[in-house]
Residue frames relative to the residue before (quaternion, step in Angstrom):
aa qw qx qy qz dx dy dz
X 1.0000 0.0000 0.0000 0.0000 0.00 0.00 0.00
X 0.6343 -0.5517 0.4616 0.2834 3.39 -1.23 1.22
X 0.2312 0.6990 -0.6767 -0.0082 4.26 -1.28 -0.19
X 0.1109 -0.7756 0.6113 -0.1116 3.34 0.21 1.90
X 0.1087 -0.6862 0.7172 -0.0532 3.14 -1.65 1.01
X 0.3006 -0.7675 0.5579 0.0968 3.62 -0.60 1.40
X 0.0423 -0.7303 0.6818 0.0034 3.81 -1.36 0.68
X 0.8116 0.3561 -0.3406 0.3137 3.29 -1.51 0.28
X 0.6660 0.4559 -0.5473 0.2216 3.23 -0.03 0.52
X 0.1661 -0.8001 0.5628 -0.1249 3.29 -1.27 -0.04
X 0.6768 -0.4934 0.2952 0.4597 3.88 -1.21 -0.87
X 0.3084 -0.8104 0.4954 -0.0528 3.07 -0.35 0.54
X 0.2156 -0.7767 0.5535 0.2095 4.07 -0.81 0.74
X 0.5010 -0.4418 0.5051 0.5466 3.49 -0.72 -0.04
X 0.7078 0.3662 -0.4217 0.4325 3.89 -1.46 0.58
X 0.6385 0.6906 -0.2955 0.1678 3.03 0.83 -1.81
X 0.1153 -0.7247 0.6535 0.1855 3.60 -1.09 -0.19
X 0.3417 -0.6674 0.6617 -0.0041 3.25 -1.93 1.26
X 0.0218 0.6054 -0.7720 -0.1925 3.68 -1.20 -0.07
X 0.1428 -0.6038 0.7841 0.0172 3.19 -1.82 0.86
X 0.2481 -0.7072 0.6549 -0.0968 3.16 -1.98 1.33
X 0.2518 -0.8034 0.5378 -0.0432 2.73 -0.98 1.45
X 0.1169 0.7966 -0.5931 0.0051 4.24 0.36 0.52
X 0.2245 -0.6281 0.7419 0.0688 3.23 -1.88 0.89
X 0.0269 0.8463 -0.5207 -0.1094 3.04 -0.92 1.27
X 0.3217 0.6456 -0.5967 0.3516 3.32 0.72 1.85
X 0.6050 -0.6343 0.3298 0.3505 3.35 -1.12 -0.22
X 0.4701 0.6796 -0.3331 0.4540 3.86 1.57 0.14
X 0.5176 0.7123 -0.4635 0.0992 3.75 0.57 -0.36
X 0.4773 0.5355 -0.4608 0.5227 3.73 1.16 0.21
X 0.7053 0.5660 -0.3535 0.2394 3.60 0.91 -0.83
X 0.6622 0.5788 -0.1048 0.4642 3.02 1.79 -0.45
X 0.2519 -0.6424 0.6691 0.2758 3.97 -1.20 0.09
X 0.2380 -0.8160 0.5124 0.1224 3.25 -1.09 0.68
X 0.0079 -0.8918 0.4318 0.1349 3.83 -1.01 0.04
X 0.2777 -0.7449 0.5242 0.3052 3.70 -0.66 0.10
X 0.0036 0.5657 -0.8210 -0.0768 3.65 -1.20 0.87
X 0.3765 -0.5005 0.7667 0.1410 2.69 -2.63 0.28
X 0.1802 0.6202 -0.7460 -0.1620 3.44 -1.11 -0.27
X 0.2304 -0.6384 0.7111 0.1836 3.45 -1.73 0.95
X 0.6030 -0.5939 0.2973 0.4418 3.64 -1.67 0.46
X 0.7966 0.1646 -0.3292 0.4795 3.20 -1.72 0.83
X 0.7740 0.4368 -0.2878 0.3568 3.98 0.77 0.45
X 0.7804 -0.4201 0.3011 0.3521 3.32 -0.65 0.94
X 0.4184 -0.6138 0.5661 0.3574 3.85 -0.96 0.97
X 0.0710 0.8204 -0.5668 -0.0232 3.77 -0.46 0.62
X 0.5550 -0.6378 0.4425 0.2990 3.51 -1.35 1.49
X 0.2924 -0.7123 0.6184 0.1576 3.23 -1.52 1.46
X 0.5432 -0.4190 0.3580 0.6335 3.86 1.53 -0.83
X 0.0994 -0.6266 0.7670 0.0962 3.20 -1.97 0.08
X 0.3495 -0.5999 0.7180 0.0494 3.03 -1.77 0.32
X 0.7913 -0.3496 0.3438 0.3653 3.83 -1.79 0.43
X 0.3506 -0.7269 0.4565 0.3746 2.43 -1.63 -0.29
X 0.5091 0.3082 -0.4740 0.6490 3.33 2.18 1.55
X 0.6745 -0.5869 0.3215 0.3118 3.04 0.64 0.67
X 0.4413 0.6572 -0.4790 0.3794 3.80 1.36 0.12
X 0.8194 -0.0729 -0.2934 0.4869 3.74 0.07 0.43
X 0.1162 -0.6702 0.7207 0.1341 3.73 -1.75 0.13
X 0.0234 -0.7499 0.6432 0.1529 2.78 -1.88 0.67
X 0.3468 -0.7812 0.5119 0.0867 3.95 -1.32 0.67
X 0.4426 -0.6668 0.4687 0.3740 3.11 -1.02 0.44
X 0.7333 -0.4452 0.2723 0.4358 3.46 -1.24 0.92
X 0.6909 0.5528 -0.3062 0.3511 3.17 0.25 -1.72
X 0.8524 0.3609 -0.0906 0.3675 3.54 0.54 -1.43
X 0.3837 0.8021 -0.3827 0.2509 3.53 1.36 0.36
X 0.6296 0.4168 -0.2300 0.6140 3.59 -0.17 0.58
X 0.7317 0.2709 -0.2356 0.5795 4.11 0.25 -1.18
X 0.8150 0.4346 -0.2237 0.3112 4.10 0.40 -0.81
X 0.3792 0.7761 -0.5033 0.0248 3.72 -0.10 0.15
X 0.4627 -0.7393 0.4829 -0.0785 3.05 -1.59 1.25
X 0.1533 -0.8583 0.4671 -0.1473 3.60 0.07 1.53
X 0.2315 0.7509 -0.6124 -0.0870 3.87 -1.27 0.08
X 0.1735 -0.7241 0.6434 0.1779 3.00 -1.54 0.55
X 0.3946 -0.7134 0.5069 0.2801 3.70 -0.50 1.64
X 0.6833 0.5603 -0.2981 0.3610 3.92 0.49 -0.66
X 0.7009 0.0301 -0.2024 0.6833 3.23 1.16 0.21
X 0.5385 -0.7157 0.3845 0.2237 3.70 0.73 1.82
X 0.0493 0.9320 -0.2595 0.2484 3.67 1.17 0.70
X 0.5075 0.7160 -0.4783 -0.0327 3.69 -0.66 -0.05
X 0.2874 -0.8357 0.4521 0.1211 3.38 -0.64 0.84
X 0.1132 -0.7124 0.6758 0.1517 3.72 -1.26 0.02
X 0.1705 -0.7297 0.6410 0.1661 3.52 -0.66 1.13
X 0.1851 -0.7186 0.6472 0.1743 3.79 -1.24 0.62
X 0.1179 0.8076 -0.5702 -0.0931 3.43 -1.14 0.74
X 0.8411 0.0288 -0.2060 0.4993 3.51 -1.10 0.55
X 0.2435 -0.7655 0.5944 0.0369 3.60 0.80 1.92
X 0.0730 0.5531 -0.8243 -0.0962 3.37 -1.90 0.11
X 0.7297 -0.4551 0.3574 0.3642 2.88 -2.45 1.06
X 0.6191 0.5658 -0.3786 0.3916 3.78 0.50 -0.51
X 0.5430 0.4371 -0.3585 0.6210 3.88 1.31 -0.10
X 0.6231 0.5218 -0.5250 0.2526 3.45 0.33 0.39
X 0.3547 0.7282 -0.5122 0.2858 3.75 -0.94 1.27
X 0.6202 -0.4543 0.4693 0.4344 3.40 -1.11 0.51
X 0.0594 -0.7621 0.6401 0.0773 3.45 -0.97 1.28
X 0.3592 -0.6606 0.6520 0.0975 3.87 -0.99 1.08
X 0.0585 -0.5820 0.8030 0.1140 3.42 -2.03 0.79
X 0.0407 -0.6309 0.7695 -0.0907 3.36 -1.76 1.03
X 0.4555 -0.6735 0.5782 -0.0681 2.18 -2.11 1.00
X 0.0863 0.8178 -0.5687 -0.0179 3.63 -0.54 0.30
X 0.7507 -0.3969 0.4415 0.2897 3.72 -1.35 0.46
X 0.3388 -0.5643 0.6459 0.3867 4.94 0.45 1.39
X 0.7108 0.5787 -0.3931 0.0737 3.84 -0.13 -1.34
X 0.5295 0.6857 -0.2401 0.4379 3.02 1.73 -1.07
X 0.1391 -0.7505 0.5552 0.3305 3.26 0.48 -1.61
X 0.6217 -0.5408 0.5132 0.2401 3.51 -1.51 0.23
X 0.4338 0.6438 -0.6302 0.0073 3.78 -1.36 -0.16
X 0.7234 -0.5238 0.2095 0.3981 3.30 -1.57 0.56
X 0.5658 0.6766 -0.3281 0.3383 3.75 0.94 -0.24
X 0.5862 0.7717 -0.2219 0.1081 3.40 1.23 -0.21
X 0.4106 -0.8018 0.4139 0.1315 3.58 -0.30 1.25
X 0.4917 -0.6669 0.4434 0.3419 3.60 -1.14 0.26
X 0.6287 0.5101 -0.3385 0.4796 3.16 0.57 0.65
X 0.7078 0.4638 -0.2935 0.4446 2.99 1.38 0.17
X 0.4578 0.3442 -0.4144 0.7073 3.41 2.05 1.00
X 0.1121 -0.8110 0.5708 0.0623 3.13 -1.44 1.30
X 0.7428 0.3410 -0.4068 0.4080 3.33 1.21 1.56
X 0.0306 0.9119 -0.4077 0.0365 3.59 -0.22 0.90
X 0.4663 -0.7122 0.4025 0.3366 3.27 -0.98 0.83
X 0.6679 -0.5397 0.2651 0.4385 3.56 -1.33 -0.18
X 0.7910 -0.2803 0.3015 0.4526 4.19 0.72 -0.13
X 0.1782 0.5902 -0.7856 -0.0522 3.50 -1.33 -0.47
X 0.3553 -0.7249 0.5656 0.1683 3.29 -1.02 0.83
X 0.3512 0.8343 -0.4187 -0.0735 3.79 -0.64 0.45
X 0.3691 -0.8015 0.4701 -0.0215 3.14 -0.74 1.73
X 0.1664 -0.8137 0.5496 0.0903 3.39 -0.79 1.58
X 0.2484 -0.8493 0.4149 0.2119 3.53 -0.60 0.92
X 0.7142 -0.4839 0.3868 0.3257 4.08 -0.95 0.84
């Protein structure tokens, strides 16, 4: 079983760019596909994308294609999200999850369809 722990977020300028990390410190993390949600306040947890569970395909939400990409390295049970040119409207509690390689990935994917998640990192982009 996955036990994800999120890092990196924080303040942020508009333009700016973050990476956020996602470590499992069990021994399954190849066994798994992985995603990032956000939820901002008063708004739905909403899919940021995910990726394999070797990292050979990803998928994003529309909105965030081009500014969001999503990376892992199984050898150090890893996953990252690189942020680039952030806006205030990317600010929100961002979530890693976990789901079952068997399942597979596609762009349609709901929070409820990972049934492990870490606890948040909060990152706020400022105007």
């Amino acid at each position: 079983q996955v036990q994800l722990v999120e890092s990196g977020g924080g303040l942020v300028q508009a333009g700016g760019s973050l990476r956020l990390s996602c470590a499992d410190s069990g021994r399954t993390f190849s066994s798994y596909a992985m995603g990032w949600f956000r939820q901002a306040p008063a708004k739905e947890r909403e899919f940021v994308g995910a990726i394999s569970w070797n990292g050979g395909s990803s998928y994003y939400a529309d909105s965030l294609k081009g500014r969001f990409i999503i990376s892992r390295d199984n050898a150090k049970n890893t996953v990252y999200l690189q942020m680039n040119s952030l806006k205030p409207e990317d600010t929100a509690v961002y979530y890693c999850a976990a789901r079952l390689r068997d399942w597979g990935i596609g762009p349609n994917l709901v929070w409820t369809d990972f049934g492990s998640w870490g606890q948040g990192t909060q990152v706020t982009v400022s105007s």
